[in-house]
N, C-alpha and C positions, 0 to 999 in steps of 0.2 A: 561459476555461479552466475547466475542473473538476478540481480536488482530492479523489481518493475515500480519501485517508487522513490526518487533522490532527485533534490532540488538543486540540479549541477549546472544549473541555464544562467551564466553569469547576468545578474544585474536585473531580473525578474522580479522577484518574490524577496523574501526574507533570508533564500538561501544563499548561494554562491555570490559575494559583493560584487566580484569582478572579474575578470579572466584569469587573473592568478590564481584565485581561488578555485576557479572551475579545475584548473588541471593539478593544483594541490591534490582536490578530491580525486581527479582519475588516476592519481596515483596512488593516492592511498587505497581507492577500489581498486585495484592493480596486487597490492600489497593483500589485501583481504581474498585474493582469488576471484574477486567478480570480472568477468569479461563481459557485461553487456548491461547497460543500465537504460531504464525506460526510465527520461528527464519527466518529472510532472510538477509543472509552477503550480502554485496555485492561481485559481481561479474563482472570481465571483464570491470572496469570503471577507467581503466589506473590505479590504485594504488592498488585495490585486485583483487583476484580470489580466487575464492570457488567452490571447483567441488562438485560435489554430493557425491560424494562415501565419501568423507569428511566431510561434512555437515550430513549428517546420521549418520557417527561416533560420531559427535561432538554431537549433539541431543542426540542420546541417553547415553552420557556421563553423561550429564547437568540433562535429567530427572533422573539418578539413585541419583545423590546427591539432587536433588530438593524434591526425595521421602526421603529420608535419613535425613532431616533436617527437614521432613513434613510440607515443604511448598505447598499448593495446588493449584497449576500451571502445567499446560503441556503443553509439549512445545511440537511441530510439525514441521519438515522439510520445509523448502522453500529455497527460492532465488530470490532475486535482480540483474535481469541482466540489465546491461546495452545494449540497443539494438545495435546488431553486424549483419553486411551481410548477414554472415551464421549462422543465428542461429536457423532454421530448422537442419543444418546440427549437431550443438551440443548438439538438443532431441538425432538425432536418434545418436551419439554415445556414450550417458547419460554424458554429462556432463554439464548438464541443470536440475534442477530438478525443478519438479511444485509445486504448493503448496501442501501440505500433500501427497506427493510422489506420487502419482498416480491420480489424479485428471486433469480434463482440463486447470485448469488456470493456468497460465504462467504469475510473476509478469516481470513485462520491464520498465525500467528505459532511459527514454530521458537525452539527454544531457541536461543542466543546459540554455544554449543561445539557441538552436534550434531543429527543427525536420527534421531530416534526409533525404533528397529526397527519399530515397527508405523506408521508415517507412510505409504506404498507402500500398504497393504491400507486403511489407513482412508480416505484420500484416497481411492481407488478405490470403492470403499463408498459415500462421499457421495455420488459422480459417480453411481453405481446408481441412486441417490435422489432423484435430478433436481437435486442443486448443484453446481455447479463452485467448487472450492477455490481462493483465490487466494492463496500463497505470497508473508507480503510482507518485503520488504528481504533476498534472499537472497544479497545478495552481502557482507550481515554478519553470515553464519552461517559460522564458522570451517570445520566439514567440507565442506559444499559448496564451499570455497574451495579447500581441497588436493584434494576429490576432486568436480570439478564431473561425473563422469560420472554421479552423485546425481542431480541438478539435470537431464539430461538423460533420464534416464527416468521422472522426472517429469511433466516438460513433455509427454513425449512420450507417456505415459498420459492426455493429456487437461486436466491443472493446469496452470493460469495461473501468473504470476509478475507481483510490483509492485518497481521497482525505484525507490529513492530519489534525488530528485532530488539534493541532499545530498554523494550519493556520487559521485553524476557527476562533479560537480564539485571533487572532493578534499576535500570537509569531514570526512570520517573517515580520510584516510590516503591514500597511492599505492597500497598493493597493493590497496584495494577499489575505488580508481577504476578500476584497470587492469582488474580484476573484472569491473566495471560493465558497465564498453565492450564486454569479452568475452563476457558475457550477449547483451549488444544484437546482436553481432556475429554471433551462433551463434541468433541469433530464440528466444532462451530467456526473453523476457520481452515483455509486451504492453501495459502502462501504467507511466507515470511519475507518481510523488504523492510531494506533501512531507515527510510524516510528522512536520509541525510542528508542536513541543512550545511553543515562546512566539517573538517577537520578535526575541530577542537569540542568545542557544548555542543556538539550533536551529529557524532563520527555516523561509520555506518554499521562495526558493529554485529556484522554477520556472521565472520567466525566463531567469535566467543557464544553467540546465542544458540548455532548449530552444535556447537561442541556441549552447550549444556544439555539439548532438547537429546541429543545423540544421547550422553551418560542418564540422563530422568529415563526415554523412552524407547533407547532404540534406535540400530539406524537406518529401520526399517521405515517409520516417521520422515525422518529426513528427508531420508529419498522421493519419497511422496512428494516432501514441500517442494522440496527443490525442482523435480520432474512437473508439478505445477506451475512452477515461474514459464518453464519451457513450454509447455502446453497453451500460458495464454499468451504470451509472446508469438505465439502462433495462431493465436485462435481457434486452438484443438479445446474440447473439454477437459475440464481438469475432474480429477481422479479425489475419491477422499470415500468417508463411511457414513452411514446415516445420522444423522445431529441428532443428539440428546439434550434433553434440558438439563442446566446446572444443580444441581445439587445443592441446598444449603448447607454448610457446615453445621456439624452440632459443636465441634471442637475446633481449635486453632487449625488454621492451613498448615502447608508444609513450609510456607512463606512468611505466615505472617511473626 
């Protein structure tokens, strides 16, 4: 399995405290079947920042000890940004880095309560510019929850979506699992990744979520997801169906 979102970069962000910690996690992705994790600090979301030229230091820090200890995990360069105005302008003076350094996709992180009035024209803009934006954890961003028709012309401009394993599986609640399922449901999302912060409050999580999505859907789905991670990890296109918009319930979810 590949992981293209997990804050395994000791002493960053909020995730990995320290080098213990980092290789706690690459064990435990070890233990979950993940052999490849794309590290993404966050970036730019009022509390850190992680340029690239940093980020690539810190990567290949992390694989020499990871090889050293023959743990067999690789880690890969990314970033979590949070979306900013300019941030076409912080490709072109590298302090933006994409997934696996040179690839199209660009992970972007919405605020937590809303989506930006200028989110629609900027995201469009990068797609101009040869990246493809990937929208990640959007089923815990409150307004796309009450008004997912958002989220649907989104997707359907072109932008990806990462959905959290996490949430699949109720780690944040009923009403974002039911979320979840209704993203996957409506083809509004095209890879699942951990978004694992450590160990314990916020494992990674991938097994159990695959083994659900497998029993709900098929593991005909899966394979999609999964063959997605691989895809942008490479900078191939990834594969998925035409987006639909959500549905309102007239009755209880399957979740709630």
């Amino acid at each position: 399995m590949i992981d293209i979102h997990c804050h395994i970069l000791p002493g960053v962000d909020d995730g990995a405290r320290n080098l213990e910690d980092s290789i706690e996690m690459a064990k435990a992705a070890v233990a979950q079947g993940i052999h490849t994790i794309v590290a993404t600090p966050h970036h730019r979301n009022n509390q850190f920042d992680n340029l690239r030229v940093n980020i690539l230091e810190h990567v290949d820090k992390l694989n020499a000890i990871l090889q050293e200890k023959n743990i067999p995990v690789n880690i890969l360069p990314g970033q979590e940004t949070r979306i900013y105005g300019d941030l076409s302008g912080g490709l072109e003076t590298r302090e933006i880095l994409a997934v696996n350094s040179d690839t199209p996709y660009i992970l972007v992180e919405l605020p937590t309560s809303s989506v930006p009035k200028y989110t629609n024209k900027l995201l469009y803009d990068l797609q101009v510019e040869g990246y493809t934006p990937v929208i990640v954890h959007p089923e815990r961003n409150s307004e796309l929850l009450s008004k997912p028709d958002k989220l649907y012309e989104l997707v359907k401009s072109g932008v990806l979506t990462q959905v959290t394993a996490a949430s699949l599986v109720g780690k944040f609640g009923k009403k974002i699992r039911s979320f979840s399922h209704d993203i996957l449901q409506a083809n509004l999302t095209h890879v699942i990744a951990s978004d694992a912060h450590n160990v314990k409050s916020r494992g990674f999580m991938m097994q159990d979520a695959f083994k659900e999505l497998e029993n709900i859907y098929g593991f005909e789905l899966v394979s999609i997801l999964k063959e997605n991670a691989e895809r942008i990890i490479a900078g191939d296109t990834v594969v998925g169906d035409v987006p639909s918009k959500i549905q309102k319930k007239k009755f209880f979810g399957l979740f709630n």
